[in-house]
C-alpha positions as CSV (number, residue, x, y, z in Angstrom):
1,X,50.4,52.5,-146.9
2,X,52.6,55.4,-147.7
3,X,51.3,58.9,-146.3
4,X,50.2,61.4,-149.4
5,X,49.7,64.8,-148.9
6,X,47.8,67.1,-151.6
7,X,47.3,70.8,-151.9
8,X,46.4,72.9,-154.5
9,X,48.2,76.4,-154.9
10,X,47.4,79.6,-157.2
11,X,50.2,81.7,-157.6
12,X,49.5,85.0,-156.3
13,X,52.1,88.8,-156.8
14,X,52.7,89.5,-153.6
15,X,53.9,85.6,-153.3
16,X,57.2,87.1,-155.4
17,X,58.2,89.3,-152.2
18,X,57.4,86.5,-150.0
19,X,59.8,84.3,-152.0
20,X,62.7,87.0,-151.7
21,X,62.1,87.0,-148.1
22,X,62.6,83.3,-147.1
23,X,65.1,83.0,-149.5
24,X,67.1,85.4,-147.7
25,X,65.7,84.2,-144.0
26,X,69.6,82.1,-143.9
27,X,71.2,84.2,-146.4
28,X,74.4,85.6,-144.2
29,X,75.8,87.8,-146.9
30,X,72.2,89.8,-147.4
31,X,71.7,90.2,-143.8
32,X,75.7,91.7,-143.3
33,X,75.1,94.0,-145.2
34,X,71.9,95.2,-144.4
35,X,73.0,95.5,-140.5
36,X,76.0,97.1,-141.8
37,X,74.0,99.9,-143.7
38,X,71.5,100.3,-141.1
39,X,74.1,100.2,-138.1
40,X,76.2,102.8,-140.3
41,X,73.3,104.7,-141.0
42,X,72.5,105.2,-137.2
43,X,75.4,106.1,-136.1
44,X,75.5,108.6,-138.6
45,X,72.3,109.9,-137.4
46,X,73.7,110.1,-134.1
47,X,76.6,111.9,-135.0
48,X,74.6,114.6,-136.7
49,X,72.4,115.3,-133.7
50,X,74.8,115.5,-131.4
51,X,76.8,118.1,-133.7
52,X,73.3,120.2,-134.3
53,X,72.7,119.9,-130.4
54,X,76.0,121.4,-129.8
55,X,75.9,124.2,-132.3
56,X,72.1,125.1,-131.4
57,X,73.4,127.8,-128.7
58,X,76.7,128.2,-130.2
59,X,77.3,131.6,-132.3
60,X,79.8,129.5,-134.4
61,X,77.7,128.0,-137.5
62,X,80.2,126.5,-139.3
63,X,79.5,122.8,-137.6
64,X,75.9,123.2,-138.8
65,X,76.9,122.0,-142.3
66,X,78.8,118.9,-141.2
67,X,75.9,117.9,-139.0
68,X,74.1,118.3,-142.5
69,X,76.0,116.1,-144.5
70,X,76.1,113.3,-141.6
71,X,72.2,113.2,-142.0
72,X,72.4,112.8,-145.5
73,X,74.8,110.1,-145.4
74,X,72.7,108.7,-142.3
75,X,69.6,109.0,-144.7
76,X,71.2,107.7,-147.9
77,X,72.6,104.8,-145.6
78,X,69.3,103.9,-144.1
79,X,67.6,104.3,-146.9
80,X,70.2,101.4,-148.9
81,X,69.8,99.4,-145.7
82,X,66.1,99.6,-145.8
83,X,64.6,99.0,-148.9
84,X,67.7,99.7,-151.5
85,X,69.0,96.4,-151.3
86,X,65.4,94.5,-150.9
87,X,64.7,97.1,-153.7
88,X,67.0,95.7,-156.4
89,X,66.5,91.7,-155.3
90,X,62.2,92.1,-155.6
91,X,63.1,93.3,-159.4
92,X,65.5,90.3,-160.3
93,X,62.9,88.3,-158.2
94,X,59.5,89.4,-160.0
95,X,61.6,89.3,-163.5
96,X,61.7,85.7,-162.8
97,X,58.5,84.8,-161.4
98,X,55.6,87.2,-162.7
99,X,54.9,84.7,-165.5
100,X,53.5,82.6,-162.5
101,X,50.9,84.9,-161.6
102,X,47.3,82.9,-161.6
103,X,48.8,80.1,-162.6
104,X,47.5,76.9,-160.2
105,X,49.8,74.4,-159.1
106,X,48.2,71.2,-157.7
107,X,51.0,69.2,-155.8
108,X,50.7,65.7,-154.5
109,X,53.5,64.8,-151.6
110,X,55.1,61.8,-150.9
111,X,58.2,60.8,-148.7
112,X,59.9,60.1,-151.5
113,X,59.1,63.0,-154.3
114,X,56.9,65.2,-154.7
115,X,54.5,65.9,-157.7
116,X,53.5,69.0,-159.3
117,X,51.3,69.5,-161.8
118,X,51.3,72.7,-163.6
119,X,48.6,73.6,-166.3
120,X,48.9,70.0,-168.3
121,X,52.2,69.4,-167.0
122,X,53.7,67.4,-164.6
123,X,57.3,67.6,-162.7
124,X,58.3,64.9,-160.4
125,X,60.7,66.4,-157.7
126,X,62.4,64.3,-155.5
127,X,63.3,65.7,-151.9
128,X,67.3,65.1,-152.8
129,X,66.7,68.0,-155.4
130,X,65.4,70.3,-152.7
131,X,67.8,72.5,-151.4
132,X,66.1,74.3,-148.3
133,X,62.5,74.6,-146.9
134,X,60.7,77.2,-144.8
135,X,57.5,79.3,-143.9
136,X,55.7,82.1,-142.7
137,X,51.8,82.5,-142.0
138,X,50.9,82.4,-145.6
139,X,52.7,79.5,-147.3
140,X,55.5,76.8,-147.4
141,X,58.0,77.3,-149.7
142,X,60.2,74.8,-151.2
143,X,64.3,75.7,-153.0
144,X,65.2,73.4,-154.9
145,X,69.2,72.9,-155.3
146,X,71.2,74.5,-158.1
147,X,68.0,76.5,-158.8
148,X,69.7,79.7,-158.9
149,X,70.2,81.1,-162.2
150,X,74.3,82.4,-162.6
151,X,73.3,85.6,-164.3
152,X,70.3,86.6,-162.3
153,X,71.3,84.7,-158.6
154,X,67.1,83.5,-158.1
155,X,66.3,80.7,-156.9
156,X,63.8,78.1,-158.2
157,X,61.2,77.9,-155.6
158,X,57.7,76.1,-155.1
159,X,55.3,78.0,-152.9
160,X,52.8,75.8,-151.4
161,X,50.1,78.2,-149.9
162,X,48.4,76.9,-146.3
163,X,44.5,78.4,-147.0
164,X,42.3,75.5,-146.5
165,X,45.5,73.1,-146.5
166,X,44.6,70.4,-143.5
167,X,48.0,68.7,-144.6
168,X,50.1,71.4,-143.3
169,X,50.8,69.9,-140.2
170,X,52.2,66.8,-141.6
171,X,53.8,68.2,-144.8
172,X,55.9,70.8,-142.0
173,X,57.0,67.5,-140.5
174,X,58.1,65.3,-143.3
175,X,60.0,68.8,-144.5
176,X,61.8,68.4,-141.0
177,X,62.3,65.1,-141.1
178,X,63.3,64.6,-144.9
179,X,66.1,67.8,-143.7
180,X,66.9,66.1,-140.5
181,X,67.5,62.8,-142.4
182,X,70.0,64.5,-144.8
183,X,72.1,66.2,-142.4
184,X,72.4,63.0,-140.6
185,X,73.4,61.2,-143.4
186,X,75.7,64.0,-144.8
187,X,77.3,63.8,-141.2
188,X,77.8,59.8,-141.7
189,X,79.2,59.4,-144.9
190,X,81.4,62.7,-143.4
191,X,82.2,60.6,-140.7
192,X,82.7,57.1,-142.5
193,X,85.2,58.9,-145.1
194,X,87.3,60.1,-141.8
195,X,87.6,56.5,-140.5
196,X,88.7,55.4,-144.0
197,X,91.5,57.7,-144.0
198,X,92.1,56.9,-140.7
């Protein structure tokens, strides 16, 4: 008797954000550079104080304007670190999926696929197509593999919401366990085609 899970999902805005956020929850690149902006940005912050703290009982005002300019680069910088970045990905982000607004997905989950069934259609997705899974208080969210689009970099994602979901437990651990099964088999074929060679 094989498990089935079912949930039923509408697609809500502020779902778009939350989509931009676990995508970039592994993303090493986006998280470099937003602790380089916001580590720059400090410093430059620091910098400035320390110069206006300096000049405050000095006569000599020509430091003043230097401790300006480091808090506008500290500002611009923290700013860019912030929300610029986030900024620019929530438009590419809600370009892509602001048609889904109020649309309801109904998904039924298997170990072996899982089926969604959008307005009268269906799409059968099995769990070698999905890329990475993860989730936060609101909902599970699903990437599928070669999702992301060359032009626009966003990834295809299936957002499976957890109000009034009593499946959540068990669809959190066939995600780990479908993941955990990969790996390990990524790992032995890795390992079988060393012993070939060898």
């Amino acid at each position: 008797n094989k498990m089935q899970i079912e949930n039923k999902t509408e697609f809500k805005k502020d779902m778009i954000k939350n989509i931009m956020r676990a995508d970039g929850f592994d993303n090493q690149t986006y998280k470099t550079k937003k602790l380089v902006l916001n580590m720059s940005g400090l410093v430059c912050g620091m910098v400035s104080v320390s110069i206006f703290a300096r000049t405050m009982y000095s006569i000599d005002d020509s430091y003043k304007s230097i401790a300006f300019v480091f808090a506008a680069i500290c500002a611009v910088l923290l700013y860019a670190g912030m929300y610029g970045i986030d900024k620019n990905s929530l438009k590419l982000f809600t370009a892509q999926y602001s048609k889904n607004v109020g649309i309801v997905y109904e998904y039924v989950i298997t170990s072996d696929e899982i089926d969604v069934k959008v307005n009268d259609d269906n799409y059968i997705i099995p769990w070698d197509s999905v890329e990475k899974w993860c989730e936060d208080t609101e909902s599970f969210y699903l990437f599928l593999k070669g999702g992301s689009n060359e032009k626009q970099a966003v990834p295809v994602c299936f957002v499976i919401g957890k109000k009034d979901f009593e499946g959540a437990k068990d669809f959190r651990e066939l995600c780990t366990a479908v993941m955990a099964v990969r790996i390990g088999a990524v790992s032995y074929t890795h390992l079988r085609a060393h012993e070939t060679k060898a």
